[in-house]
N, C-alpha and C positions, 0 to 999 in steps of 0.2 A: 488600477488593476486589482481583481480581489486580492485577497489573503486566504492562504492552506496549511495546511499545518498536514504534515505529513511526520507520522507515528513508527516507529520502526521498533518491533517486537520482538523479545526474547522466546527461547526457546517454549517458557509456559503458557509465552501468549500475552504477558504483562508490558508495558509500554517500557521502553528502554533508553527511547531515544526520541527528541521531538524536529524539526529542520521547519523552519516558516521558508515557505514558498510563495512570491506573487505571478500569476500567472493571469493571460487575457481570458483564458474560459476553463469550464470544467474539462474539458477536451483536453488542452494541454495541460494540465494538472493530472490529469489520468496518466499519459504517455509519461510524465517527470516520475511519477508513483511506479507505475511500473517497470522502469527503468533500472528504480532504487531497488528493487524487489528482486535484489539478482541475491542476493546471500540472506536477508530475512524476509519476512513474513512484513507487512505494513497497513497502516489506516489510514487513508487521508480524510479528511475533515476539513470544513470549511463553516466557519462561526461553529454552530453548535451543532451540525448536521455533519454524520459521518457518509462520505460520499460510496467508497468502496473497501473494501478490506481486499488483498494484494496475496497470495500466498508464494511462497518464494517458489523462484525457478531451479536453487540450488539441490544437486544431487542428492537424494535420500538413504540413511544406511542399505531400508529396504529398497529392492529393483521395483523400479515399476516403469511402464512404457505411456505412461500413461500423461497427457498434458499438465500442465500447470495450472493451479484451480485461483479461479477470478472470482470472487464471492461478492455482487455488489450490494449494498444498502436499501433496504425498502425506502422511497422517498415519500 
């Protein structure tokens, strides 16, 4: 199974946190990443290749109605 390494980010955007993940494909490794993306912001990676960056789904001071932003990686 590969290996993921999935990044969980502070408020300035600096790594905070790292969780190694094995997963059967990049597929589920996305759903695990965004799952985790429920109160921060996150990067999964995989070897040296950052797959997606995750922006949280957690409430923001400011209202906005607005979806939660999926920002992936140029490959």
């Amino acid at each position: 199974m590969p290996g993921y390494r999935l990044f969980t980010l502070d408020h300035a955007g600096h790594f905070a946190d790292v969780e190694e993940m094995f997963c059967v494909n990049d597929a589920e490794a996305m759903l695990r990443a965004g799952a985790a993306a429920k109160s921060h912001d996150v990067e999964l990676w995989r070897r040296g290749r950052m797959l997606a960056r995750i922006v949280s789904q957690k409430p923001s001071a400011a209202v906005s109605d607005e979806e939660p932003e999926t920002v992936a990686a140029a490959a």
